[in-house]
Each structure stands twice: as structure tokens, then as C-alpha cells.
Phi, psi and omega in degrees: 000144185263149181297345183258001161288324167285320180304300211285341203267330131353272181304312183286335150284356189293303205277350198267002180227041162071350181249140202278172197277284166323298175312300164316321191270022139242016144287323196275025187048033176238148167294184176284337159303263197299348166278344212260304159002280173327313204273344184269013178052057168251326159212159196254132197278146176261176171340291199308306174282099032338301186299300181286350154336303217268313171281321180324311196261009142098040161236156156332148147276013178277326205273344158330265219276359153315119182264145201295165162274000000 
């Protein structure tokens, strides 16, 4: 998976719960800045934000890092 496959996969669960860019970045204690990063492949997310991404948005981290077909 590619960073822009996390990205994009990202952004597409961010929005399917409805929540803004801000909003993500206070469940997960990050700015709005390192989210907006995260969703544009500017920068590769480490583990630790991977994990609070994934409770944030209530999925595995597996469902992260599925890669599409």
C-alpha cells in the first residue's frame, strides 16, 4: 500500500463519519495540520498516528491498511 492509498483511504473513512479535518484532529490529539499532511501523502503517518486515526474513525487497523483491488 502506498502512501497515497492510506491517504486517500483515510479521507474516505474521515468523511463516511461525517467529521471535518479538525474534528479528527481532536479525537486523535494531533493537529489539523499533521491530518491535513496524513490525507495529502506529505507526510507517512508513523504506527502510533495510524492507531489513533483508526479509534478515531471506531475501525481496525487492518481496515487501514487494506490494500484495494
Amino acid at each position: 500500500m502506498t502512501n497515497v492509498d492510506l491517504s486517500e483511504k483515510i479521507v474516505k473513512l474521515r468523511k463516511n463519519n461525517n467529521l471535518t479535518q479538525e474534528q479528527l484532529a481532536d479525537r486523535t490529539g494531533h493537529s489539523r495540520n499533521h491530518i491535513q499532511r496524513v490525507e495529502t501523502a506529505y507526510t507517512a503517518p508513523t504506527l502510533a498516528t495510524l492507531l489513533d486515526i483508526a479509534q478515531a474513525l471506531e475501525v481496525p487497523l487492518e481496515k487501514l491498511l487494506e490494500i484495494p483491488k
